[in-house]
TISEGU-976591 format. One record per residue: x negated, y negated, z of N, C-alpha, C in turn. Coordinates in steps of 0.1 Angstrom, whole numbers, plus 5000, padded with zeros to 4 digits. Layout:
N
XYZXYZXYZ;...
This chain:
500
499250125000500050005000499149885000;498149885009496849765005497049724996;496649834980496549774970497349664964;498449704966498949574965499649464969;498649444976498749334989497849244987;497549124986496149034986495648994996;494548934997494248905012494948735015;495848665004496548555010497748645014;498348735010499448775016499348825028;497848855037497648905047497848785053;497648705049497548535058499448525062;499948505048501348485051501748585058;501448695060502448755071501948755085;500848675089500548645102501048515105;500948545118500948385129499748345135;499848235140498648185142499448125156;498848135167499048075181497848055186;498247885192497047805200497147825211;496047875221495647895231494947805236;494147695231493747615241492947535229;492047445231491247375220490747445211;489747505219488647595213488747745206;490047795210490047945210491347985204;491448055191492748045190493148245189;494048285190494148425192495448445178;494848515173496148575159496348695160;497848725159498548835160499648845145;499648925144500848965131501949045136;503548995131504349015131504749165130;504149195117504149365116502949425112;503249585110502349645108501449665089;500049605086499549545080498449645074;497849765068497049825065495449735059;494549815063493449725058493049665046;492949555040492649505027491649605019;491949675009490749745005490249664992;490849624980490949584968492049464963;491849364956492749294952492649314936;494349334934494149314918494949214911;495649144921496349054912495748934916;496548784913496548674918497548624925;498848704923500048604935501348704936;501548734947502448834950504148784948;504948864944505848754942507148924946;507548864959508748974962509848974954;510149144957511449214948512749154959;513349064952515149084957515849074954;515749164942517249244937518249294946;519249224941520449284950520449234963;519949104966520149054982520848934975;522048854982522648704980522948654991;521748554989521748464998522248324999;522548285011523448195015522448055020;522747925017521647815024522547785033;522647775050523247685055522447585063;522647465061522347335069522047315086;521147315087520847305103521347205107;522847145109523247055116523247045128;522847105137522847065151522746995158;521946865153521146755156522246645156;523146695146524446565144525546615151;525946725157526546795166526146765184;525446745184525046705197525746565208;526046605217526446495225525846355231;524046375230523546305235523346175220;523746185209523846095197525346085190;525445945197527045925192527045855183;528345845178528045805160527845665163;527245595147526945475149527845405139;528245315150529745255141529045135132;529445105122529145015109529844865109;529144825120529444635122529044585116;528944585100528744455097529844345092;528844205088529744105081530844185071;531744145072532544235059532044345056;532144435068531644575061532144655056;533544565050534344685040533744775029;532444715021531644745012530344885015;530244815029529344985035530845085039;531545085046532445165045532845215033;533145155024533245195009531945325006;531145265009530145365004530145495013;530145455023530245575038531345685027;532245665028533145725024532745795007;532045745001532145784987530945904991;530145845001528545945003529446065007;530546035019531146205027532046215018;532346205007532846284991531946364989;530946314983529846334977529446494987;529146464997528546575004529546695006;531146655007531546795009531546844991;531646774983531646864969530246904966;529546854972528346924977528547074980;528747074989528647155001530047294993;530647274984531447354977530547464969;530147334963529447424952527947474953;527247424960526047474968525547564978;526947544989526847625003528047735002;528747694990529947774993531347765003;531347645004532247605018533847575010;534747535018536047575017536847485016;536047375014536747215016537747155004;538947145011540047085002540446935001;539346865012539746755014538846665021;538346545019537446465026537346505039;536246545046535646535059534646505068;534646385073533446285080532846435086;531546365087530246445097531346485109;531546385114532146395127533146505129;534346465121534746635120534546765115;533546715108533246885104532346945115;531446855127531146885139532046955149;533046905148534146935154534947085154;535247095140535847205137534547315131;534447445137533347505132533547635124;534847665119535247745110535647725097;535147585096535147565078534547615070;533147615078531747685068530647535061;530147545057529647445047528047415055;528047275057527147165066528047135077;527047205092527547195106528547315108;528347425098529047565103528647575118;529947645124528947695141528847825136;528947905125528548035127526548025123;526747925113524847865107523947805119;524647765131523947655141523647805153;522047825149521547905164520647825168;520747795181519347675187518647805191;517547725191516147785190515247745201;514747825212514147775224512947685219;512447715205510947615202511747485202;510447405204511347225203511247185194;510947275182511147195168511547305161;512847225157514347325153514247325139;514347455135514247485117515147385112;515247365098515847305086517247365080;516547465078517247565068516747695074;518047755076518547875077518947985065;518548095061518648185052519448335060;521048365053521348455057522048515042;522548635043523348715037524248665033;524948635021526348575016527348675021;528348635027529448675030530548735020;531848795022532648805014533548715014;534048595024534848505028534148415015;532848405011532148315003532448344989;532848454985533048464971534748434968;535548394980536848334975536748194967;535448144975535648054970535348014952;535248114945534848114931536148124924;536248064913537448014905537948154900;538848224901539848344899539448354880;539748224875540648244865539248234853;539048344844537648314834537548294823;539148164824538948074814539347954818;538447914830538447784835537347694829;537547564822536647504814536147404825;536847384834535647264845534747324853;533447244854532147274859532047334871;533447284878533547304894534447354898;534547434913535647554915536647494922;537547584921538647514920539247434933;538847484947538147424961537947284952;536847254950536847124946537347004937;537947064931538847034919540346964930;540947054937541547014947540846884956;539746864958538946794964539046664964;538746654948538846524941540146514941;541046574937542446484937542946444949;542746474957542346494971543346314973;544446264980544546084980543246044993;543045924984542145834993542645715001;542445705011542845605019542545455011;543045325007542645205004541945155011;540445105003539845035013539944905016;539344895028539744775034538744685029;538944545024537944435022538344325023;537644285031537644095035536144045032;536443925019535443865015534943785026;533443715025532943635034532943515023;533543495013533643415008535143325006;535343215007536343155009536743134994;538243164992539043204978539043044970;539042944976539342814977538542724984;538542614979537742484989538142384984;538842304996539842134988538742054998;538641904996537741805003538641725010;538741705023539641635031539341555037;538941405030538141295035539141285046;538441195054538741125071539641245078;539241365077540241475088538741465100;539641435108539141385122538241525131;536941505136536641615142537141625157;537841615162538641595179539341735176;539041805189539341895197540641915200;541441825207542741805206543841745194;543841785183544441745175544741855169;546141835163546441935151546541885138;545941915131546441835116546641895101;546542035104546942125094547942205098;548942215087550042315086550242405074;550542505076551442575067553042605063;553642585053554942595057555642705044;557042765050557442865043557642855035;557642765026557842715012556442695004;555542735014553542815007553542605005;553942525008553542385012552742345020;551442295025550142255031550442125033;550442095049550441925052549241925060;548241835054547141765063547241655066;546841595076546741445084545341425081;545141295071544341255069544141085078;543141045083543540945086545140865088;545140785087546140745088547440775076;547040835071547840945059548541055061;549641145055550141245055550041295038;549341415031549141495021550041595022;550141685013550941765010550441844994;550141984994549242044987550242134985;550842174971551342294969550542404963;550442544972549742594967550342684955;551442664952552142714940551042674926;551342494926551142414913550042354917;549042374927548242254932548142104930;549742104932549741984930549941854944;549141754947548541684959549741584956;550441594968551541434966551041354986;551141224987551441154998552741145001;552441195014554041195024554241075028;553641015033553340875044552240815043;552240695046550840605053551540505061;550440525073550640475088549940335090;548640315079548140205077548440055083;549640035074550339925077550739875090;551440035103551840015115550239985121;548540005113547840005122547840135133;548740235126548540385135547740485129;547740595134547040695129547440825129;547340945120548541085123547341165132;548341235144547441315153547541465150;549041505148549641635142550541615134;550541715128551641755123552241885123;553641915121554042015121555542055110;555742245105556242235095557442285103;559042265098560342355106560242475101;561142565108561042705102561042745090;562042635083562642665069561942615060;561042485065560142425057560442325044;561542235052562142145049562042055053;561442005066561341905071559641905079;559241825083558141795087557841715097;557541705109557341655120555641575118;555741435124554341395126554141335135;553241375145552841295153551541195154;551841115160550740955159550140895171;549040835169548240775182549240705190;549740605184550840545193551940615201;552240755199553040835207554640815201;554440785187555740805184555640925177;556640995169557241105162558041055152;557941095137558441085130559141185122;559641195113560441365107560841325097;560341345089560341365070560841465061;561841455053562841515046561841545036;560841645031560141655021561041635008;561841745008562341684997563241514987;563541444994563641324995562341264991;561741285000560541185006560841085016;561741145026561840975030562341075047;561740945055561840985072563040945077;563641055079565241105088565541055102;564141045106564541005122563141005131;562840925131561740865149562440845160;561240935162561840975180560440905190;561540815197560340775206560140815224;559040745232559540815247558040835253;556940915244555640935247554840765248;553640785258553440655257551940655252;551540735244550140855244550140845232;548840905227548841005213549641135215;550341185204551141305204550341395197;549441495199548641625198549341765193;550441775200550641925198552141895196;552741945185554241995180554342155179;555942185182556142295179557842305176;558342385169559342385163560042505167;561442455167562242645173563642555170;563542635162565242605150565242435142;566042375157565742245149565542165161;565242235177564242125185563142185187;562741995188561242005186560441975197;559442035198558541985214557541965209;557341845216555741745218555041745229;554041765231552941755243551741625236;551841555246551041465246550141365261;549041295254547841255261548641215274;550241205277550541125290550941175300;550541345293550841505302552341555301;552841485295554541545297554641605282;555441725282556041775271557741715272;557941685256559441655255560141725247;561541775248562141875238563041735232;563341805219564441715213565341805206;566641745204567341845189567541725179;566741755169566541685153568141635149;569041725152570241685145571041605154;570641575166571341475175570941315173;571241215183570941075178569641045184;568840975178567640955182567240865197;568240795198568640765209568540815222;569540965218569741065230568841065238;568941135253567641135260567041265256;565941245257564841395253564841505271;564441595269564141715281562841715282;562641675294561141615297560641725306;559441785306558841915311557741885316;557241825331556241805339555941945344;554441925344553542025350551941995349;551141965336550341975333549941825342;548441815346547841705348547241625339;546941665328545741555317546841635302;545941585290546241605281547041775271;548341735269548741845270548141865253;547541995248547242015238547442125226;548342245234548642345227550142385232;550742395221551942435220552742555213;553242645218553742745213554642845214;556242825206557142875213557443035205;557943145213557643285211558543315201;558043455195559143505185560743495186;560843505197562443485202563243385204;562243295206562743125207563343135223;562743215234563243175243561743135256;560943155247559643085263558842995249;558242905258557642805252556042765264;555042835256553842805260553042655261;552542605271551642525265550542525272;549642445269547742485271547742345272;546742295281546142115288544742115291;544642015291543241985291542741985306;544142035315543442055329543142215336;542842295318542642445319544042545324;544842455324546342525325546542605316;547442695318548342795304549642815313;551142745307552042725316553242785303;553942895304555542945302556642895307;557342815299558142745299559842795296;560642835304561942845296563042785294;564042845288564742755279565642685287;565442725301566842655310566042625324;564842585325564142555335563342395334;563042325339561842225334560942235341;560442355350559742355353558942495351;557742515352556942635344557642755352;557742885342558342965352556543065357;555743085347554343125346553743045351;552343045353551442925356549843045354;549443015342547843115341546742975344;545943045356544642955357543143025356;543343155350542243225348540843115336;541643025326540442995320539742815328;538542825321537742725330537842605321;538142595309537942475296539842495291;539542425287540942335278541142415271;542942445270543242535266544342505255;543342505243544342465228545042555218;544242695218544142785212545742865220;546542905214547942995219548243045208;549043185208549743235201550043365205;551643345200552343485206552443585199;552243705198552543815190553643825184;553643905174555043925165555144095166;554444125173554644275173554844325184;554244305196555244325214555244255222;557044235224557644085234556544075242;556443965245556443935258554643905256;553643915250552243945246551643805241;551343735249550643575251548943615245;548243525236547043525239546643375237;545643355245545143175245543943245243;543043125241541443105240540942945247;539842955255539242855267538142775258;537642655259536842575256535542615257;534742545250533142525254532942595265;533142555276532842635294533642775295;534442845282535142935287535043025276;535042995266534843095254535643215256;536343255262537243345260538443365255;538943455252540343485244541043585256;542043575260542643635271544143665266;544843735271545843825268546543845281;547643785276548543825292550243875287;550843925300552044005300552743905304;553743845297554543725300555943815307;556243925306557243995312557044015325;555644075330555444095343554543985352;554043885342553243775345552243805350;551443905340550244005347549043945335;548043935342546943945331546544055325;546244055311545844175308544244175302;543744215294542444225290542044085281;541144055281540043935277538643995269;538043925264536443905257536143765253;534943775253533943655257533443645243;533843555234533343495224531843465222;531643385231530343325227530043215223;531643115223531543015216532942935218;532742835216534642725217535742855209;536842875219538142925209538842805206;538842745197540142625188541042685188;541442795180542542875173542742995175;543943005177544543185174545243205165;545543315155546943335150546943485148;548243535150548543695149548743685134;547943845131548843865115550443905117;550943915107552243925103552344065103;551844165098551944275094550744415105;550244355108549444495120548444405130;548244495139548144445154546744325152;546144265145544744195144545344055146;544243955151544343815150543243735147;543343645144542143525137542243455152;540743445152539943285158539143195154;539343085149538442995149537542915159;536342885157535342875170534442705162;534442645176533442545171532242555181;531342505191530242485197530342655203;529442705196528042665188527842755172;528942825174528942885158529442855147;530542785150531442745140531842855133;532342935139532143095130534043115128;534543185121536043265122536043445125;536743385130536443575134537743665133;537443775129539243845131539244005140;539944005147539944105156541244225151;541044355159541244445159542344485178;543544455175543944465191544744585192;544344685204543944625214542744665218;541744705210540644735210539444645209;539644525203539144385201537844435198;537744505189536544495179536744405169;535644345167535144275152535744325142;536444325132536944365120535744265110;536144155113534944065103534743915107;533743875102532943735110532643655096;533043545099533043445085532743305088;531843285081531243155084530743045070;530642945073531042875061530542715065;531942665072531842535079530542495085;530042365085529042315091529342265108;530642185111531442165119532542235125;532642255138533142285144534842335137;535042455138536542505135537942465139;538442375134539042285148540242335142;541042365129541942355124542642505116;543942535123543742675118545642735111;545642735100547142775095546842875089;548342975086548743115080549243125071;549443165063550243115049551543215049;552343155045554143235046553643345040;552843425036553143605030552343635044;551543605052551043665061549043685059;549243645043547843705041546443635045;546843505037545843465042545843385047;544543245050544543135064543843025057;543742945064543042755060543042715069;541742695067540542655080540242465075;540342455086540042245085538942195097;537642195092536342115103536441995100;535541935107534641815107533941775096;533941865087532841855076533741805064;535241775070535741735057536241855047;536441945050536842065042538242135045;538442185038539642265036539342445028;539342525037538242645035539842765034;539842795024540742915017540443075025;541043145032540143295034541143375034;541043465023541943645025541343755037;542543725045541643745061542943895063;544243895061544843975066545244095056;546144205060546244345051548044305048;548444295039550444315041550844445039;549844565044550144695049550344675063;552044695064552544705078552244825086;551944755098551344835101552244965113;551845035118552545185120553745145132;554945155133555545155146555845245157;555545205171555645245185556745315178;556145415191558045505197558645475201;560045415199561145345215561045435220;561245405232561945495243562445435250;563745505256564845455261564145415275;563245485280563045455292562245305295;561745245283561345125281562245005280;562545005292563644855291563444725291;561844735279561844545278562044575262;562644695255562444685245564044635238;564644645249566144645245567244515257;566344455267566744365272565744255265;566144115269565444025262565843875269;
């Protein structure tokens, strides 16, 4: 048998073990006859009739002590895209290569999980190995479970079996993508950089009003076509807010001097000033056809549009300093506001005095908005000194969970269609951000503005937003999905779902 054997093949079938620097001791595996003669140059083994199998030493990605690494980037809808095309790629791989059984897309992660697929991360292929450096590849005996997977029919003209053929038709989930690029950019000389002001709206009729200086604009984003609403010039005043009615027919402005005016867009001509504030008016909010103002002289006032101007207004003391954020809930029966004495005060519809009172944040609280997806679900965001976004139970008057920004919250708004919300941020990032609730991960981070975020509207389909800084801009972003998103289970036993 020597003969033909070479003396490299004597090599390959030994091992070699280190004993210490100097000394090493070799033993062989099996039993080896003495080299007597070589007649060839390279031995090349018979294996006829053996089929063999490659399985993947996945163990390494099976393990507990390496958890997956999630893919945070800027708009990382684009690496996700790929994530997903790569774990295509590898189980049609793994079809036609390893022999595996896959009918359908499956992340690393579950195929760790589940260990009777076969393929990459089989647990019948995964034997750990007491040495500390774990083989690659494993070589065993092809199975008979492995030859189902070969196409029956032998007059199949595609390359691949039929497992994978199923594969590919396989539906794919739509990927998610939010540009970091703004769809749009309009220039909005004299829009004021102040903290306390509102000067951008959206209205249901996809109509855009900015307060320009002493001006009121109006942008359709149908026709892009720019008309003037007003100029305050002449009074020597200035617009502080503005705001659009539900229906998006009328338009509310508020002014340094603390009056209120209400403009019939279609006309062009103002229906009724409402006076009473003795302040700049900062924050409007609309619910049906009364309207509330919070202004620099701390009092919020309610009005109804269709009564006489005259009438007295519903005057709502609480706040100490500048009232700045206003926001009444999907239901039209509590009405939020945020002051500049770090208040967050719930307001209802037959009280004048707060029924809530939140003093968790440390900075001025401008940033409000209520969910459209479960009653009762407040979120504000805190100033410069507070950077937070907090979340409270207006039902039980409970705080609920918060995260720390990193930066001024200006703005909140919920999407329309599934649980995420937008923030805009001024000192020190100027960044927008959009979250993921109630998980409040990053979905995506967008940046653009030079100046601080001060200005934040939604556009009637839900989709996307317009952002208004310091820098004189008007910044366009496709930020939301109008795939609604999944609904809770009622249960009867839930009685805030059915009282109100």
């Amino acid at each position: 048998m020597s003969d033909f054997i070479p003396s490299y093949g004597v090599r390959l079938l030994q091992q070699c073990a280190y004993t210490s620097k100097d000394q090493r001791q070799w033993r062989s595996p099996v039993l080896v006859p003495p080299l007597e003669s070589t007649h060839a140059d390279r031995f090349v083994p018979c294996r006829n009739g053996n089929n063999w199998q490659t399985n993947y030493q996945a163990a390494s990605r099976c393990t507990e002590n390496q958890p997956a690494k999630k893919a945070r980037s800027e708009g990382g809808s684009d690496n996700a895209s790929g994530g997903r095309d790569q774990v295509a790629y590898n189980c049609l791989l793994q079809n036609e290569l390893l022999g595996a059984q896959n009918e359908e897309v499956r992340s690393p992660s579950a195929t760790c999980a589940d260990g009777n697929k076969g393929g990459l991360g089989s647990a019948a292929a995964i034997t750990r190995s007491p040495h500390p450096y774990q083989p690659v590849y494993r070589y065993k005996a092809r199975s008979c479970r492995a030859e189902e997977n070969i196409d029956p029919s032998p007059y199949s003209l595609s390359p691949i079996s039929a497992k994978s053929e199923k594969l590919l038709r396989s539906p794919r989930k739509a990927t998610r993508k939010i540009s970091r690029i703004p769809f749009k950019v309009l220039d909005a000389p004299e829009l004021q950089d102040d903290f306390y002001l509102n000067l951008v709206d959206w209205s249901a009729q996809n109509v855009l009003s900015v307060g320009l200086g002493s001006c009121v604009y109006l942008w359709s984003a149908c026709t892009s076509q720019v008309t003037r609403l007003c100029d305050l010039s002449s009074e020597g005043n200035a617009v502080t807010s503005v705001a659009w009615s539900e229906r998006g027919h009328l338009v509310a402005v508020g002014t340094q001097k603390g009056h209120i005016s209400v403009w019939d867009v279609a006309s062009n001509k103002e229906v009724s000033k409402l006076q009473g504030h003795i302040a700049r008016v900062g924050a409007l909010a609309w619910n049906g056809d009364i309207l509330s103002s919070g202004s620099r002289d701390r009092h919020i006032r309610q009005r109804d549009t269709r009564a006489s101007p005259s009438q007295s207004a519903r005057v709502l003391q609480g706040h100490r300093q500048e009232v700045c954020g206003l926001k009444w809930s999907p239901d039209g029966q509590s009405l939020a506001s945020g002051g500049n004495d770090n208040k967050l005060f719930v307001w209802s519809m037959h009280s004048t005095s707060p029924v809530q009172t939140y003093s968790s944040h440390v900075a001025a609280v401008k940033a409000i908005a209520w969910s459209p997806h479960q009653h009762g679900l407040l979120a504000s965001g805190g100033g410069t000194a507070d950077r937070c976004i907090r979340f409270w139970n207006t039902l039980t008057s409970q705080p609920m969970t918060y995260v720390d920004t990193g930066s001024q919250v200006c703005n909140l708004a919920w999407s329309k269609h599934s649980s995420e919300l937008v923030s805009t941020h001024g000192y020190s990032q100027n960044q927008i951000l959009v979250w993921k609730y109630p998980s409040l991960t990053q979905v995506a981070k967008l940046t653009g503005h030079s100046y601080r975020v001060l200005y934040l509207a939604l556009s009637p389909d839900g989709e996307a937003i317009v952002t208004g800084a310091g820098d004189e801009t008007l910044r366009f972003w496709n930020v939301f999905s109008k795939t609604p998103s999944h609904k809770e289970n009622k249960s009867v036993l839930n009685l805030y779902t059915a009282l109100r």
